[in-house]
C-alpha positions in Angstrom: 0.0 0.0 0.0 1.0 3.4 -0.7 2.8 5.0 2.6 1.0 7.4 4.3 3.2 10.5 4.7 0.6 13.4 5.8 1.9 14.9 9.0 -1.5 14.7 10.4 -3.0 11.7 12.3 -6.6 10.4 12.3 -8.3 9.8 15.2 -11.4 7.7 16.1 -14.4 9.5 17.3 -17.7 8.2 18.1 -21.3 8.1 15.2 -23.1 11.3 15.9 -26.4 10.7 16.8 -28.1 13.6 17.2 -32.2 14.2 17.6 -34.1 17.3 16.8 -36.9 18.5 19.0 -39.1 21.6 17.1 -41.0 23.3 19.6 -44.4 25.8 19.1 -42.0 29.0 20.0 -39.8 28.4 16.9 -36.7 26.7 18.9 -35.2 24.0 17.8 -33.5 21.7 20.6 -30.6 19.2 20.0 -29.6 16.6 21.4 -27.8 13.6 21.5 -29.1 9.7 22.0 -26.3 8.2 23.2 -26.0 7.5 26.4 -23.4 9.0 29.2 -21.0 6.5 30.6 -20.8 6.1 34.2 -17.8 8.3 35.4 -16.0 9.4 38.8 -18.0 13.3 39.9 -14.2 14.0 41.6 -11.8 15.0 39.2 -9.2 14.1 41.8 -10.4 10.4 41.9 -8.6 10.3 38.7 -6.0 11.5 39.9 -6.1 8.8 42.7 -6.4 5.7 40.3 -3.7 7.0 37.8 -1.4 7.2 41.1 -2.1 3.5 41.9 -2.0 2.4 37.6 0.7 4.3 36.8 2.7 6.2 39.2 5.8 7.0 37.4 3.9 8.3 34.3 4.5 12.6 34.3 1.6 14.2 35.2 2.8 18.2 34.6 6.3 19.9 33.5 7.1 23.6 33.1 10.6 24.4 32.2 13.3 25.4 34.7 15.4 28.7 34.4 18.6 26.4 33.5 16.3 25.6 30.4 15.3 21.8 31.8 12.1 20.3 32.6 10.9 20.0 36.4 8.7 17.7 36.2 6.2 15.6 38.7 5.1 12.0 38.4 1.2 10.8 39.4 2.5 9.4 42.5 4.9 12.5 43.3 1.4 15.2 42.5 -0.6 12.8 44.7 1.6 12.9 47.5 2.2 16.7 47.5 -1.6 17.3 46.9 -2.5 15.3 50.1 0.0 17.1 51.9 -1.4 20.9 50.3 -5.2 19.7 51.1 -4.6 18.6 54.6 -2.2 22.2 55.4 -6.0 24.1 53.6 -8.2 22.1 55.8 -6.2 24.3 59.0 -6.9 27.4 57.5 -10.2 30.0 57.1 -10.9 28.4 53.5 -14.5 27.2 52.9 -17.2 27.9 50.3 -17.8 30.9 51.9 -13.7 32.0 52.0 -12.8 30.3 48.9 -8.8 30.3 47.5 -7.6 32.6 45.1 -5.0 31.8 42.6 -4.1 35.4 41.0 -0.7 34.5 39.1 0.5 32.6 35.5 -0.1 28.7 35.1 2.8 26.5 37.1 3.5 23.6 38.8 2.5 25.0 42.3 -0.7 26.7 40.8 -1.9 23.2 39.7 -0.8 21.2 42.8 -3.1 24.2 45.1 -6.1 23.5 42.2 -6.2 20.0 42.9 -5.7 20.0 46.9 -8.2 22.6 46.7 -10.3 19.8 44.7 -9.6 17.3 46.9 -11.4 18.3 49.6 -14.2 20.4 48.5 -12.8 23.4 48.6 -14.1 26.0 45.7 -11.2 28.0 44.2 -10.9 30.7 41.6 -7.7 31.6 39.2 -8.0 35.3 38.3 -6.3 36.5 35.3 -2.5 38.2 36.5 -3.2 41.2 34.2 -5.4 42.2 36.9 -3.1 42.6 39.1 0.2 42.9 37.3 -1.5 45.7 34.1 -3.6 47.6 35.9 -2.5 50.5 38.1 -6.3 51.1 40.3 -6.7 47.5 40.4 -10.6 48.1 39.8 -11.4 44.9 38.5 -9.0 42.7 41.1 -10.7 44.3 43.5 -14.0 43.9 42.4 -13.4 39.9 42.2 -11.6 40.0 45.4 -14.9 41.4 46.8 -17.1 39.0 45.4 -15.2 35.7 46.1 -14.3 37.3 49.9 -11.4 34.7 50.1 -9.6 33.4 52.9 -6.4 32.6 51.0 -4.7 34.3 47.9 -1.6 32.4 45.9 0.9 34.1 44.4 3.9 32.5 42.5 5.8 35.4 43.3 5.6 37.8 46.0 7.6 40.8 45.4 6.1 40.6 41.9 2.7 40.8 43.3 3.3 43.1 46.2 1.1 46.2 44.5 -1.8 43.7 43.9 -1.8 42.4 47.4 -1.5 45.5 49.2 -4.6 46.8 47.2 -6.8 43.8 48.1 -5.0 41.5 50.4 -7.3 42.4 53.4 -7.7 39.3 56.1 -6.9 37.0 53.4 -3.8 34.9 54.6 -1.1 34.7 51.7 0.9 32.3 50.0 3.8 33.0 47.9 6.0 30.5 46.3 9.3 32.5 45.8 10.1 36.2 47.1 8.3 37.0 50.4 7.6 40.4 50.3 8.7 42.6 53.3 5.9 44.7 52.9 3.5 41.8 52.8 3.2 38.9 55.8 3.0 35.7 54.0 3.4 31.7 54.4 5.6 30.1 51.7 4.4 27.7 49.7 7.0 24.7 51.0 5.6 25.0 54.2 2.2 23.7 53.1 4.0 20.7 51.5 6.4 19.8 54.6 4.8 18.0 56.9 2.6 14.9 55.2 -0.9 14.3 57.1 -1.2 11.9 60.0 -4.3 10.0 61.6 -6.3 12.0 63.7 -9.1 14.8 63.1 -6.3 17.2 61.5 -4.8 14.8 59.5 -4.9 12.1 56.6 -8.5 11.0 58.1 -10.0 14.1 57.8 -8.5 14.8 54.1 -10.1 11.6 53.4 -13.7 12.6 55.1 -13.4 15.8 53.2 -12.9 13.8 49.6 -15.7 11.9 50.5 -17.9 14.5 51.6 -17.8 15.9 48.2 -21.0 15.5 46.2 -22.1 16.6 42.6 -23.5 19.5 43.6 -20.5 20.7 45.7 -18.8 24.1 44.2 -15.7 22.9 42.6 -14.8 26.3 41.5 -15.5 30.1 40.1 -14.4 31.1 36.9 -14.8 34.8 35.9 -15.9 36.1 32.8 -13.4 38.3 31.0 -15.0 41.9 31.7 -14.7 42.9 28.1 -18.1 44.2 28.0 -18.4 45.7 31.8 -16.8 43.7 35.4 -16.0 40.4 35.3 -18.6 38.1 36.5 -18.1 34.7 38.3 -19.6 31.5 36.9 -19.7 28.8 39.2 -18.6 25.5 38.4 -19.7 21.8 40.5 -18.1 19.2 40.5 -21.1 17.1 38.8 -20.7 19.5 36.2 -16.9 19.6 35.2 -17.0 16.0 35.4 -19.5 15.6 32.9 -18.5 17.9 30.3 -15.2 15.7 31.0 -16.5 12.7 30.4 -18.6 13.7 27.3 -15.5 15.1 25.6 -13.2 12.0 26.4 -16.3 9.9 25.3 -16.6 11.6 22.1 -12.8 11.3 21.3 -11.9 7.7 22.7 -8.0 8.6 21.3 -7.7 10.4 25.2 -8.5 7.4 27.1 -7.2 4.7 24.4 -3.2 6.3 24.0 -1.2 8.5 26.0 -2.7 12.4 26.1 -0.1 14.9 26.2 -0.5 18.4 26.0 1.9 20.9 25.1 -0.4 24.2 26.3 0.1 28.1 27.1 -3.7 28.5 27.6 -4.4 30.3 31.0 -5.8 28.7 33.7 -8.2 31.4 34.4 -10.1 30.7 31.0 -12.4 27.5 31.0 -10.2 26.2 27.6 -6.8 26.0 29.8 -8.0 25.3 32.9 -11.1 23.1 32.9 -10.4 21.4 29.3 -7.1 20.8 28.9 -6.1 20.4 32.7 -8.7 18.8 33.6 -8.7 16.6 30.9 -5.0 15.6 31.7 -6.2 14.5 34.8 -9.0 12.3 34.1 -7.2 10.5 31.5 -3.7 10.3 32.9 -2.4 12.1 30.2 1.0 14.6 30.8 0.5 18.5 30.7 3.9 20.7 29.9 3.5 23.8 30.7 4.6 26.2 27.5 6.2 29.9 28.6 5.7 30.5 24.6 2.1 33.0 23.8 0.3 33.8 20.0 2.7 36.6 19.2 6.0 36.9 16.9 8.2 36.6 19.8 6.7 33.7 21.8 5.8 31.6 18.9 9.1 30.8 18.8 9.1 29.5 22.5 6.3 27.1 21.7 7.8 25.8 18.5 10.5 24.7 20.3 8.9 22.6 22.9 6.2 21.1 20.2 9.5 19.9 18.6 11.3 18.9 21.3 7.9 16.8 22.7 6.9 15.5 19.3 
């Protein structure tokens, strides 16, 4: 047979079936007749089975300043998340003081997402041009005032200084690198250092609080992006993520049946970076590297690179 040399690959999807309902108004409903596979409402019980099926496989990368990847395995993310959710479930979060990740996608940003996750705690990731852009802060402020958090991440402190000072409040913060002087703040390594224990602050109650978690439970907020007045905050369950989750990977088997890897710049605070292709990563045990590359003449280059070097 004639070898195949198109640099693009076809993938298997499932028949469309789709059913029209015309109703007396003039709408027209669609909708398809095949049926929903069971599936996990936890995104982080993925995470929990690829742990046990495949520990060593990378879950995320981002590259390192000497130009390497770090990287974290299943097992490795599983671990440190345990650790993360254990260290929130001490601390004012709740549904009512949610977390607030304000800075650029990472490897510590998506470890606090899934602790957060893990035990039912809702969390938002605000776009950093609100706080690194702006000079009033007007629309940081506005979703700090909304989502009245009891915990704000921030990758970098000193780098994020102006933003917190505007809207920091009683919100206890967590920097990753850079402790302001200006700003009192817990560093991220200390929510990973000590691993949970038995007892009512410890593994058992991380364990309650996974369990605890039902469809309806707010998973987390995701803000519109203000481009026609101030932002507005959507709010995502975890019956609902999990769902869309499972409809896409059941309309594309190829994310289930071979190894997903993405290769992604897409923010976090959009629903296409971070509930997609994140969360998508996840629930099939695919790998995520994180790309510093962006859609402009400069950064292209960036990603071009790492599609190459990945391919």
């Amino acid at each position: 047979s004639e070898k195949n040399t198109s640099a693009y690959k076809k993938i298997d999807t499932i028949t469309v079936d789709i059913t029209a309902q015309h109703r007396a108004d003039g709408s027209i409903i669609l909708y398809s007749t095949i049926p929903l596979n069971p599936y996990p409402y936890r995104l982080t019980e993925r995470l929990l089975h690829w742990a046990a099926v495949a520990p060593d496989r990378i879950f995320i990368g981002k590259r390192n300043p000497a130009g390497g990847w770090d990287t974290l395995t299943y097992s490795e993310t599983l671990n440190k998340v345990k650790n993360i959710a254990h260290a929130l479930l001490n601390k004012n979060v709740s549904a009512e003081r949610p977390i607030t990740l304000l800075s650029e996608n990472s490897i510590e940003h998506g470890l606090m997402a899934l602790a957060a996750l893990h035990v039912g705690i809702p969390y938002s990731s605000i776009t950093p041009a609100y706080s690194l852009r702006s000079t009033d802060f007007d629309k940081l402020k506005h979703v700090i005032n909304l989502l009245t958090p009891g915990l704000i991440f921030v990758q970098d402190g000193i780098k994020y200084e102006k933003a917190l000072q505007a809207v920091a409040k009683d919100a206890e913060i967590v920097a990753v690198s850079n402790a302001s002087h200006a700003i009192k703040a817990t560093m991220f390594e200390e929510l990973i250092s000590l691993p949970p224990t038995g007892g009512d602050l410890g593994g058992f109650a991380v364990d309650n609080a996974f369990n605890n978690i039902q469809p309806d439970t707010i998973a987390k907020i995701l803000f519109t992006s203000g481009s026609t007045g101030l932002p507005k905050g959507v709010i995502n369950t975890h019956g609902n993520i999990s769902a869309n989750w499972q409809q896409i990977t059941q309309t594309f088997p190829f994310m289930m049946q071979e190894g997903l890897e993405f290769i992604d710049w897409l923010p976090w605070n959009h629903t296409f970076g971070g509930n997609h292709n994140f969360g998508l990563t996840v629930y099939n045990g695919g790998s995520l590297y994180i790309d510093d590359g962006n859609p402009t003449p400069q950064g292209i280059a960036t990603t071009v690179s790492n599609l190459k070097e990945r391919k």
